[in-house]
N, C-alpha and C positions, 0 to 999 in steps of 0.2 A: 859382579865383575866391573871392573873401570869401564866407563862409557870414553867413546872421542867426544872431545867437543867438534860441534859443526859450528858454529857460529857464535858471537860474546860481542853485544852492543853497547858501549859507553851513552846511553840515552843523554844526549844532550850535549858531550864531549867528543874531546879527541882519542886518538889513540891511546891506551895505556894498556901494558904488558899485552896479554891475548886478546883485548876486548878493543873492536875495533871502534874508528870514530863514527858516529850517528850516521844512520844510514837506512835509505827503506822505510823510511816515515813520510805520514802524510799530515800535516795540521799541529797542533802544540806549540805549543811556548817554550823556550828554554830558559834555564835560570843555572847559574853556579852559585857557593859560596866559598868561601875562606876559610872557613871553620875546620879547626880540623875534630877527622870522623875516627873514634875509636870505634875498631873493630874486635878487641881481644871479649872473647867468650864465644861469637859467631863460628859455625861451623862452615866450612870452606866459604870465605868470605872472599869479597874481589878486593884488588887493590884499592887501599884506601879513596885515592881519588877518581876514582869509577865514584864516589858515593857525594860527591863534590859538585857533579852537574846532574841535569836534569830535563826533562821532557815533560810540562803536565798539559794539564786540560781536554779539550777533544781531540784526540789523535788516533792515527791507525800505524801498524807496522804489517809490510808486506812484505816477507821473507822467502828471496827466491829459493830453485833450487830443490826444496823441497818435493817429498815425494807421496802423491797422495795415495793414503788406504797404509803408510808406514807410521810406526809409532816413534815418540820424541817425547825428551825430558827435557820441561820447558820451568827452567829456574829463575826468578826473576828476584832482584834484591833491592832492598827498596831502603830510604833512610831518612829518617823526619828530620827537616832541617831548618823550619820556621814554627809549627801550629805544636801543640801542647795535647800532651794525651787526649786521646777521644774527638780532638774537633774534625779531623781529614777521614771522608770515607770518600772510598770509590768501586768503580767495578770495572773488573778485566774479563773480554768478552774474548775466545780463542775459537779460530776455525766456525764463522757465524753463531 
């Protein structure tokens, strides 16, 4: 069954369509580019320029609201827009 969205962060940007401008972060760097991002083949993909800015390095997200001991689908969409296959690894660490 369709979930609601609760929440849709543009990491690094502004507003665009559902996804709200950056917010609830702690630390990172932001970066946009110009480039445009084709999206066609992706399954439920965000608007193009969600994939246009960005949030890296050491950073935390602290999402109010939330309800503990309830479960959540936690979609994150990511888009290579400098390094070349294989060079960017990282880790995403959720609820400690």
């Amino acid at each position: 069954a369709p979930s609601t969205q609760a929440l849709a962060i543009n990491a690094g940007g502004a507003t665009i369509g559902t996804f709200l401008s950056d917010r609830y972060f702690s630390g990172g760097t932001v970066d946009t580019v110009s480039t445009s991002i084709n999206t066609a083949g992706v399954a439920n993909a965000a608007p193009t320029a969600v994939y246009q800015s960005e949030r890296w390095g050491t950073m935390t997200y602290a999402i109010p609201g939330l309800i503990p001991g309830a479960a959540y689908t936690l979609r994150l969409h990511f888009c290579e827009t400098w390094a070349t296959t294989g060079q960017r690894r990282f880790n995403v660490l959720i609820n400690g």
